[in-house]
Structures are given as C-alpha cells and as structure tokens.
C-alpha positions as CSV (number, residue, x, y, z in Angstrom):
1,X,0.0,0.0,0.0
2,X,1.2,3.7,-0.6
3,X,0.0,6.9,0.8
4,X,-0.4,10.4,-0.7
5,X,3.3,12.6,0.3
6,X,2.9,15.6,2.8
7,X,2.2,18.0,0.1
8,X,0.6,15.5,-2.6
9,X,2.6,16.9,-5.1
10,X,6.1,15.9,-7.5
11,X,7.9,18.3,-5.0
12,X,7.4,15.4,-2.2
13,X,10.6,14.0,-3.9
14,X,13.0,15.7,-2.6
15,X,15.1,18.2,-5.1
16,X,12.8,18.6,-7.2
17,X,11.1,22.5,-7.2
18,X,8.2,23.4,-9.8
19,X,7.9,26.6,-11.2
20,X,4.9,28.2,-13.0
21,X,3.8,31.6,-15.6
22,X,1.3,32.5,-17.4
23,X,-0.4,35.2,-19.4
24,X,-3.9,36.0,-19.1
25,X,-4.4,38.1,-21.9
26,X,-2.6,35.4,-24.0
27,X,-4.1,32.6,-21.9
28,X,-1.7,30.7,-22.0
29,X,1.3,29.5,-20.0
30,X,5.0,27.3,-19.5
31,X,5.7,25.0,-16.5
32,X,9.2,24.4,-15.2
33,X,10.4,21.0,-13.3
34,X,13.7,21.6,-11.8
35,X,15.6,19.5,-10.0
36,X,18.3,21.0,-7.6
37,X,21.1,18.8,-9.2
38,X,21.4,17.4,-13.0
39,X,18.8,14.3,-12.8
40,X,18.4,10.6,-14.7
41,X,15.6,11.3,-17.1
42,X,13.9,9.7,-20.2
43,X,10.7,10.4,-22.1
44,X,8.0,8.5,-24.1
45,X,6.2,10.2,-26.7
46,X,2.7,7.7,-27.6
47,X,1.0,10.9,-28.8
48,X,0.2,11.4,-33.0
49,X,0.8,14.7,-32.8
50,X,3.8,15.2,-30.9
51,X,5.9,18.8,-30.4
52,X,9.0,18.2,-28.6
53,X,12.7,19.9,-28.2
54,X,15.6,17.4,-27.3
55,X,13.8,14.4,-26.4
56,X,16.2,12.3,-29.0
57,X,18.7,12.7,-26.5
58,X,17.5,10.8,-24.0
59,X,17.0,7.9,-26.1
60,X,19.6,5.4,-23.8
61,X,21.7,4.5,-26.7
62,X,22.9,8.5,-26.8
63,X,25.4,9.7,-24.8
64,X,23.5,12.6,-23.0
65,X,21.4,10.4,-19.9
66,X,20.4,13.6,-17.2
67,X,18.7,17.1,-17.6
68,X,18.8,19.9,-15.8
69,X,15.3,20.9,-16.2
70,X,11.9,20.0,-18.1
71,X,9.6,22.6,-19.8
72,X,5.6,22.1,-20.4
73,X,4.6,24.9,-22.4
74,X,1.3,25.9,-24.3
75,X,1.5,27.4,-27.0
76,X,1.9,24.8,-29.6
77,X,5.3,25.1,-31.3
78,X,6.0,28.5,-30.4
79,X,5.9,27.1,-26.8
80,X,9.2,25.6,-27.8
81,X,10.8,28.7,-27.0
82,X,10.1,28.9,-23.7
83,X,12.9,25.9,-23.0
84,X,15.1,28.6,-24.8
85,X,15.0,31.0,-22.1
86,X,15.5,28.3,-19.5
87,X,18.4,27.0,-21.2
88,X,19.9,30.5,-21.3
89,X,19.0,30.9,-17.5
90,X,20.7,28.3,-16.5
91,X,23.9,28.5,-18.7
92,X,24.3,31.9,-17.5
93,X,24.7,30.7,-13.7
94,X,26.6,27.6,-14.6
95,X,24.1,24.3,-14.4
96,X,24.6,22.4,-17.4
97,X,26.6,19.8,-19.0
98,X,30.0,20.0,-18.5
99,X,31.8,20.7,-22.0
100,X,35.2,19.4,-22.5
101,X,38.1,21.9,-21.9
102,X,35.4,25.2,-21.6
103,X,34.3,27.5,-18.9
104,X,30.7,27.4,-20.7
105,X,28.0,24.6,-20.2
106,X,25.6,23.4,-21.9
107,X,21.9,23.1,-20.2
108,X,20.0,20.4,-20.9
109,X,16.5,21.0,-21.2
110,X,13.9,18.9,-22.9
111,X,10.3,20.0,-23.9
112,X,7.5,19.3,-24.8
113,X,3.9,21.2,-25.8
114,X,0.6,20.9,-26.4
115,X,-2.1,23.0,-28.3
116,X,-4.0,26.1,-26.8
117,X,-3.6,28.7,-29.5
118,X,-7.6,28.2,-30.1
119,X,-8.8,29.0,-27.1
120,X,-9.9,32.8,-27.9
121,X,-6.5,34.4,-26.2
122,X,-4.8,37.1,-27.8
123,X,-2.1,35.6,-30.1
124,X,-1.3,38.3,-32.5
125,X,2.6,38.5,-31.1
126,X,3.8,38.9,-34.7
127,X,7.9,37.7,-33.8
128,X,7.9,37.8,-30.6
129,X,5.9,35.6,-29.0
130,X,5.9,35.6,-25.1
131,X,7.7,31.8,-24.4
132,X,11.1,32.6,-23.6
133,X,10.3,35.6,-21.3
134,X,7.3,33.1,-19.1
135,X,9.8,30.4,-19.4
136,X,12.3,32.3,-17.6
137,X,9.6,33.6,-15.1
138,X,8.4,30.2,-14.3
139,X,11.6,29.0,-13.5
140,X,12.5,32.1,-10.9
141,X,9.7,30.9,-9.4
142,X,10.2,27.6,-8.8
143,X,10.1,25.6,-5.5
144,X,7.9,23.0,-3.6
145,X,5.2,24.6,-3.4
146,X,2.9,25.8,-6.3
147,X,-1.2,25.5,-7.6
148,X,-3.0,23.3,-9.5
149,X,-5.5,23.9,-12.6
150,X,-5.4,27.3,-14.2
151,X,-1.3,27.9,-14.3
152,X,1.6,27.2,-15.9
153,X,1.0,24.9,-19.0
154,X,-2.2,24.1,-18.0
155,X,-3.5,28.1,-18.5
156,X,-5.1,27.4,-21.6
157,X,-5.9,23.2,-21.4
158,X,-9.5,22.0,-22.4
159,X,-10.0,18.3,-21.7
160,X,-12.4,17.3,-23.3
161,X,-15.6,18.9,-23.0
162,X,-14.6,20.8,-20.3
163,X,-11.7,23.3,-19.0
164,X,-8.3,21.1,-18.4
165,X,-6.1,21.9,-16.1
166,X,-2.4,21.4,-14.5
167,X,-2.5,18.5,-11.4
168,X,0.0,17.0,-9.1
169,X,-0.1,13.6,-7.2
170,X,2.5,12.1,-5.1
171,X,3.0,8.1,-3.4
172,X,5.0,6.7,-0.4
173,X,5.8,3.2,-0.6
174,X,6.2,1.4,2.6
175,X,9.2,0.9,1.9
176,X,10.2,4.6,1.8
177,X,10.3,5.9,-1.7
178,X,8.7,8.5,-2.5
179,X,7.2,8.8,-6.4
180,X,5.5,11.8,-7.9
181,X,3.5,13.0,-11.3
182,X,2.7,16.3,-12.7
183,X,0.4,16.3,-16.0
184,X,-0.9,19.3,-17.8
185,X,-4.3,17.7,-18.9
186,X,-5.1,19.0,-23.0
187,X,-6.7,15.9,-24.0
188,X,-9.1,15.3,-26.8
189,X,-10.6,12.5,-25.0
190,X,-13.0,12.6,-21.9
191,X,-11.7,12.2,-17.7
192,X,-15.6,11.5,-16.7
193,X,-17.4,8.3,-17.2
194,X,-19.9,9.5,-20.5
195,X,-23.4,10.6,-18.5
196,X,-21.7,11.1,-15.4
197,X,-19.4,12.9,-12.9
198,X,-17.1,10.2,-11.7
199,X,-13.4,10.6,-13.5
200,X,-12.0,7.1,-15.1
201,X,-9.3,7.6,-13.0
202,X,-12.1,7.4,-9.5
203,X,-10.6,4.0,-8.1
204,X,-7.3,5.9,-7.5
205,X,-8.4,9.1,-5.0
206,X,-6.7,9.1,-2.6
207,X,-8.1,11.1,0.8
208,X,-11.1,13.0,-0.9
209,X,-8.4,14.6,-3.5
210,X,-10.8,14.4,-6.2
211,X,-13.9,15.3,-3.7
212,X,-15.1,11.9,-3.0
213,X,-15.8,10.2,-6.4
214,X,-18.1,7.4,-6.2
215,X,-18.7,4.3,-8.4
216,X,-20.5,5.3,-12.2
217,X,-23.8,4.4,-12.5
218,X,-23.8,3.2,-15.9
219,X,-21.3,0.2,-16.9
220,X,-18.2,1.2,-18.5
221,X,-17.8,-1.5,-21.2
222,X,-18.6,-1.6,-24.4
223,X,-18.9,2.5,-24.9
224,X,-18.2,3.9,-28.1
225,X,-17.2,7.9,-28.4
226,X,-18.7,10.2,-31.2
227,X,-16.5,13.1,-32.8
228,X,-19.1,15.4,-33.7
229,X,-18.4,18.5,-35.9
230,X,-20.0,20.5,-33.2
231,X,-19.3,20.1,-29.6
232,X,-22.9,17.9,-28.0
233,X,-23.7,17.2,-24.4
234,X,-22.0,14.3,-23.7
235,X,-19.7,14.0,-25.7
236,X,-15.9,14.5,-26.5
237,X,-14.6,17.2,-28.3
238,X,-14.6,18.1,-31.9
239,X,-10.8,17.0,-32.3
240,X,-8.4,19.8,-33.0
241,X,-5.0,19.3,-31.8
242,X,-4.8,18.8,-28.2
243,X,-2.2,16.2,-25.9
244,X,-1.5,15.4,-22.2
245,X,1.8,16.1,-21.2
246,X,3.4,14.5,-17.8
247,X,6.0,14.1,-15.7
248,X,6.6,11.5,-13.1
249,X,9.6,11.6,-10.6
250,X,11.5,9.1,-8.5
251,X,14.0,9.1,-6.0
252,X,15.3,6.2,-7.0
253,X,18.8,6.1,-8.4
254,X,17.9,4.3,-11.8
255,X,20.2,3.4,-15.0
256,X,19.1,5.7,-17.9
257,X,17.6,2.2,-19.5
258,X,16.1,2.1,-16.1
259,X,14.1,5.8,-16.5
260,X,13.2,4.6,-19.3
261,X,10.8,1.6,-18.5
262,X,10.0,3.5,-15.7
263,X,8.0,6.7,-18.0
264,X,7.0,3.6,-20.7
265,X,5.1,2.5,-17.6
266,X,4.1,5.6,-16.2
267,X,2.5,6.4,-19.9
268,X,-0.1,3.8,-18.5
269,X,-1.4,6.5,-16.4
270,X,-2.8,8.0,-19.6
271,X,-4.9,5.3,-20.6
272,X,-6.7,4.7,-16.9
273,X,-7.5,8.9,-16.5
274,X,-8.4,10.0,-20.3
275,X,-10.6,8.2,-22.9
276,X,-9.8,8.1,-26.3
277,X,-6.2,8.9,-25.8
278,X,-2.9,8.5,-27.6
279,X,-5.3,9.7,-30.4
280,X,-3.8,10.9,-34.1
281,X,-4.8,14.3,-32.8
282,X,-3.2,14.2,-29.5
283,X,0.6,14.8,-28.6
284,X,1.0,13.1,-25.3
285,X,4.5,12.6,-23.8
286,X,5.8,11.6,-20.5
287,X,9.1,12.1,-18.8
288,X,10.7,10.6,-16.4
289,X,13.2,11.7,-13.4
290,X,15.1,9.7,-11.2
291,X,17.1,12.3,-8.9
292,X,19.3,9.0,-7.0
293,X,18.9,9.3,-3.6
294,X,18.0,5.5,-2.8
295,X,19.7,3.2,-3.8
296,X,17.4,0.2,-6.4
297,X,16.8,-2.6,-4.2
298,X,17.3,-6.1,-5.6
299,X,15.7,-7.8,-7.9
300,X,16.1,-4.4,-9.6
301,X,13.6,-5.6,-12.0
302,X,11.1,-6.4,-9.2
303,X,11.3,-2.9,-7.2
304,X,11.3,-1.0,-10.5
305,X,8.3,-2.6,-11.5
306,X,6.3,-1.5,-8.7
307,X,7.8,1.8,-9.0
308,X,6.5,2.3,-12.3
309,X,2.9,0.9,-11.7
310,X,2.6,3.5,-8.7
311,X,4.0,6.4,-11.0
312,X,1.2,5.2,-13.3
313,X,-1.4,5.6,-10.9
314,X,0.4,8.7,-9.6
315,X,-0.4,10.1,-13.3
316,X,-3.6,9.2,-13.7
317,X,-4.3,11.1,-10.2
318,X,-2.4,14.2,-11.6
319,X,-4.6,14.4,-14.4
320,X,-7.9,14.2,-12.6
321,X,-6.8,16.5,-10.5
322,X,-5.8,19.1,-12.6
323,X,-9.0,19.1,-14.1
324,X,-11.1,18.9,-10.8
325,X,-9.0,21.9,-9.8
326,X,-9.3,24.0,-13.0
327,X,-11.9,26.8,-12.6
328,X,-14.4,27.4,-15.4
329,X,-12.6,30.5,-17.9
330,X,-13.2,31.5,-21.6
331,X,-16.4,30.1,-22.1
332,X,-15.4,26.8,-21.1
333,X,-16.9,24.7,-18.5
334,X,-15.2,23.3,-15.1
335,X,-15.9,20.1,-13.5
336,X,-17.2,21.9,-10.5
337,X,-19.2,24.0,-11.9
C-alpha cells in the first residue's frame, strides 16, 4: 500500500522544485520541473501529434542520460521557446553539461507542448511571442510549493468537454520511496465516465483529492465515443489538436535504461485517466526523473516494476486532479461548476 506525500505533489521528492507563468491576456502558460542537481531522465512520446525539443537525446543508446530541467509549455510550437529562455537561465549561472576543456555549459533542457492557440486568447505577437520571457519567469519561481489547474502549461488546457487543467499527485511506498506525477491535462478524450461525474481515474483518489468520487452508474464497457463537428452534451470534443503532457519523478537512483521503462510504464497512467487517448490528434508525452537518492533494491527488476505501476497511478491522479481543480474561464466549463 502507498499513501499520498505531505504535500501531494512531484515536489514530495526531494530536489525537485516546480515553477509556473502564465499570461492571461494570452491565456496561455509554461511549467518548469527543476531538480536541484542534474537528474536521470527519459521520455515517451505515444501521442500522433507530438511537439517536442531534445527528447532524441534521452534515447539510452545516446550519450547525454540527465537534464537539468523539463519545460511544459502551451502554445503549440512557439511554446518551444520557452525551454530557450531556461536553457539560457541556466547557462548563465553555470548548471549544465560540463563541455570538455570550456568554462561554458551546456543546459539540458527537454520540452514538450501541447495545443492552446484556439482557445480565444490574444495571439497576435507577430515575432515575438511571449515563451522565452514566461519560461524564464516560471523558473524564478520555482520551489515545492505551487497551484493546480489554471497555471503554468495548464492556463489554456481544455479536456475534453470541459476546462483542463495542471495536477499533481505524489506516493510513499512502505518501503520509503517517495514517487510523484505532474500532468498538464489538454486531452481530446474525456476524464468523466460519458453521462456522469465520476473521472475514469475514481478507483485511484486518494483522501477526498478528487472530492469523494463514487462508483459510475452506468457500466463502462462496451462505450463507443462520437467526434461530432460541433461540440454535444456528452460528448468529447470536436478534435483539433490537443495532448497530455506529464511528468513523473522518483527518487530512486535508476540506469538511464532504467528511467526509461519506468516513464513507458508511467505512460499507462494515460490510458486509466483520459478516454480516447494516444489519439492521431493528441501529442501526449511523459518524462521521467530519477534524482538517485536511494539506492534500487534487488531484484532491480522487481522494485522498479512497482515503481513504475505506482507512477502510473500517480499520473492518472495528476490528471484528474488538474482538471477537478481548473476553474471554469473563456467560455469553457469546469468540473465543478
């Protein structure tokens, strides 16, 4: 059995700090995850739509195997930019990788971003659009404590039918590790049961996170989903291009091939909080952090197994609860509302 961290958040493993900006009249917005030293990291990217910066690297055949921070922007691929002004940040106070006989570093920084540039915000930045500048801000702001649902990357999110959000979830094992997720939820597909309230992901609340989900009324097999040209009650959204982003964290010191099973796993958390997903129209990615404070116990294969079904279910929470945190804005509905 595990139990929520103090703060139910990523930041319940230690070193890492989350940092968040956003601009209303753009509505939109870039998250930072920043851990306090370089970390282990790896990424997935199930998504057909995908919009990512450096996520080749971490591919464990490649040399390159830690970051120094992650970037979830909006802004589809003018979001990209914002991992520009975190890499400059950063190289300008020294945290990068080390490069062979210079005083400079290089900042590793992968990214990834999903689609809000419908959502009725002011876009018309002509050639400067406002990325680098909130990616900068977000990480100056960066530290263990921070909101959930309308900030950072998850400013502009729609899930579905309704306003999408940014969530957090965390997990101690009995054993003492602690895991964590973060997810900006964007999805095309649905987090509610069709003709009810209850999220897909309602087995997993943990102490009333979600505010009490009970069982759906209605069975759950055998439902098919309608892409209407026009939103309907009930139904998921006319797809444009959307995508769940997340990031799950460890403390766990884990091989690179190792961070990589472990956010192929944690991808799972997807699939049990958002339905359809994965779709052609969606971008989803998921990266993975292991910062190395404990030690794998053996079978390594064993431990990291559970690890990576509990950062599953970790992500799933995140999700849900970045959308049952959201707050209804731009014409869009909230769950709570």
């Amino acid at each position: 059995m595990t139990k929520p961290g103090t703060r139910n958040l990523i930041t319940d493993v230690a070193g890492i700090a989350v940092g968040n900006a956003q601009d209303e009249k753009m509505r939109t917005g870039v998250t930072v995850i920043v851990p306090d030293r370089r970390a282990m990291a790896a990424v997935d990217v199930r998504g057909g739509g995908p919009g990512t910066r450096e996520t080749d690297l971490l591919d464990p055949v490649n040399h390159v195997d830690e970051v120094d921070a992650i970037v979830l922007s909006g802004g589809s691929v003018y979001g990209l930019e914002a991992a520009s002004g975190v890499t400059a940040w950063l190289g300008a106070r020294g945290r990068g990788y080390q490069l062979r006989n210079l005083t400079m570093v290089a900042p590793i920084v992968p990214a990834a971003i999903l689609f809000d540039l419908a959502n009725g915000g002011d876009k018309n930045w002509g050639e400067l659009p406002p990325y680098r500048a909130l990616g900068i801000a977000a990480l100056e702001s960066a530290g263990a404590e921070f909101a959930l649902g309308n900030l950072g990357a998850g400013r502009g999110a729609r899930a579905g039918l309704l306003k999408g959000g940014l969530g957090s979830a965390s997990a101690v094992t009995v054993d003492g590790y602690t895991i964590g997720a973060l997810a900006a939820c964007n999805s095309v597909g649905s987090v509610l049961v069709p003709g009810t309230r209850t999220f897909w992901a309602w087995t997993l609340e943990q102490n009333g996170e979600l505010g009490g989900q009970t069982a759906p009324q209605i069975p759950k097999a055998g439902i098919d989903l309608d892409f209407p040209e026009d939103s309907k009650p009930g139904r998921v959204i006319s797809p444009r291009t959307n995508t769940t982003l997340g990031v799950v964290a460890v403390d766990a010191k884990l091989t690179s091939v190792e961070a990589k099973r472990l956010a192929v796993m944690a991808q799972d958390g997807l699939a049990r909080a958002v339905r359809p997903v994965h779709t052609p129209y969606d971008g989803d990615v998921v990266f993975a952090l292991a910062t190395g404070a404990r030690e794998l116990t053996e079978p390594r294969p064993l431990t990291l197994a559970r690890l990576g079904t509990i950062a599953a279910d970790c992500l799933a929470r995140a999700i849900a609860r970045g959308v049952y945190e959201a707050r209804a804005i731009d014409g869009t509905p909230a769950y709570r509302s």
